[in-house]
Every structure is written in C-alpha cells, then in structure tokens.
N, C-alpha and C positions, 0 to 999 in steps of 0.2 A: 341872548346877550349875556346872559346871568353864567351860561355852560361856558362860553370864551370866557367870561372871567374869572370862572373855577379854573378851567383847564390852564390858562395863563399865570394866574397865580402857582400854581402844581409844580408847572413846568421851568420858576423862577427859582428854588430850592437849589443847594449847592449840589447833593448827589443826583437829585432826577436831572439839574442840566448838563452835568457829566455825560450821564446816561444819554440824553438826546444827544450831545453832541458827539458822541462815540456811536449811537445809532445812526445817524446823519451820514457821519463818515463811513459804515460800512454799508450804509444804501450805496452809494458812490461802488464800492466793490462788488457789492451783489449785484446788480446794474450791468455793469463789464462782462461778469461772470455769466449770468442769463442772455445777454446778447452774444456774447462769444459762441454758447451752447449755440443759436438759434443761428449764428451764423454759420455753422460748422454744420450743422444738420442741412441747411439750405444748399451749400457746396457740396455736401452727399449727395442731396437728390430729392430730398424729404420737400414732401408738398408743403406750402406758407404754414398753413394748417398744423399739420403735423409734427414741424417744426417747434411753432408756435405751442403747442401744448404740450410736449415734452421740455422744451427749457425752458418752461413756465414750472411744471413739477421740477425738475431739476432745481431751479432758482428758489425754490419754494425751500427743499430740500436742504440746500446748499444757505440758505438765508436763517433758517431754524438754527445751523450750525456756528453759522456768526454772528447773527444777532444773540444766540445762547452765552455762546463762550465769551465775547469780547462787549458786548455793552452789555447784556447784566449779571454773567459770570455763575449762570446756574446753566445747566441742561441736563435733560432728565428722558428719555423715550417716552414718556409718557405724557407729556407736553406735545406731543407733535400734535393731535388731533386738535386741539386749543389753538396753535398756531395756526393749522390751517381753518381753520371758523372764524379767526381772527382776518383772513385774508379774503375769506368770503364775505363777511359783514362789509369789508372797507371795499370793495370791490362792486357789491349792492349799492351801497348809499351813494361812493362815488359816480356809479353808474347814472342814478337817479339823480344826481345834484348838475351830472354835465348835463343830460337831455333836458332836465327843467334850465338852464342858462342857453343854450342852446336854440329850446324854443321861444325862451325871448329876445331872440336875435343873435345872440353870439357864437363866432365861429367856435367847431369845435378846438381848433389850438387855442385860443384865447382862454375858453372857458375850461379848459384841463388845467393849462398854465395859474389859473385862477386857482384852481382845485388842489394845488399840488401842498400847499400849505398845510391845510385841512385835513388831507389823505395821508400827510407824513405825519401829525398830532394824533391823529386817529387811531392809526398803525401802531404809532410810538404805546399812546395808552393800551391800548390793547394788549399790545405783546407787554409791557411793563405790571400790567393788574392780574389781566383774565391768564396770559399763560405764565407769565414767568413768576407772577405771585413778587413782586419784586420791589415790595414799598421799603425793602432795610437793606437792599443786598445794593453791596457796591458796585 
C-alpha cells in the first residue's frame, strides 16, 4: 500500500503528470502502430508467431522512438538496452500478477483489464527513472 502511495503521490507533480499524460497518449499510437505491423505480417503469410514477435520488436523499436522523443524528450542509443529490460520486468511481473488472479478465479480478460493500470505506472516509471533518467527533463 505504502509503494501505491509513493508512486501516486510521484505521479501527482505538474511535470511527471505532463509526462504520463503524453506517455498515455502515445501508448494509443504505439498500440495502432505494433498491430498495424502484426496485421500486415499476418496478410503476408507470416505464421501468428512470427508475426507476433516481429511487431512486437518493431513496436518495441518504434515505442523507444516516441516514448524518447515526445513524452520525455531525451533519446540517446544507448538507452535502448534499459528500455528493453524495462519491458521485460513489466512483462514478468505482469505475467505473474494475471496467473496469480486468474487462479483465483478470474477470467483472463477481466484480470489483464484489472492489470492494465498497474502495467502502464510500471512502464511509465520505469522508462521515466531507470532508462530515460528523467526526474528534471520536460
């Protein structure tokens, strides 16, 4: 309880909630942009699979570039590796947080749907501390 009430306090700040809300908005973009990939790959021919894990890197790729530029206005090549550890952490625990709701009864739409809060605060901090170093930058 004590962590939701740091991270909520954090995320109350005039520029961090610039930041989310400009983060927010271009999950919306990157979203479109990684389905687009995975549906174009699927009309080629490309197995779900294959699909699936190419415009998953691509989205990844392409998510580094505007989450860099447009919510916190640093990018750097040297940040990628951070980015993506930051996708793997939230990808683990989220992982772990559907299966344990899950196996106390709830479907898994319900229990993502649940998750999806948590997943984007997670993401947010993550990429805002550990890659983009971003407690001053506009």
């Amino acid at each position: 309880m004590e962590l939701y009430k740091s991270c909520m306090a954090l995320l109350a700040g005039d520029r961090t909630h610039a930041q989310f809300i400009r983060f927010l908005l271009t999950g919306v973009v990157n979203t479109l942009f990684s389905y687009c990939v995975f549906s174009l790959l699927l009309f080629l021919g490309f197995g779900a699979f294959a699909a699936l894990l190419i415009a998953s890197v691509c989205g990844i790729l392409f998510n580094f570039q505007t989450i860099g530029r447009l919510v916190f206005r640093r990018l750097d090549a040297r940040m990628l590796l951070r980015f993506f550890a930051v996708y793997i952490v939230v990808f683990v625990v989220n992982w772990a947080a559907l299966k344990a709701l899950m196996d106390l009864g709830a479907s898994g739409y319900l229990a993502q749907a649940v998750l999806v809060p948590l997943v984007a605060v997670m993401s947010f901090l993550g990429h805002k501390f550990f890659v983009f170093n971003a407690r001053y930058c506009d």
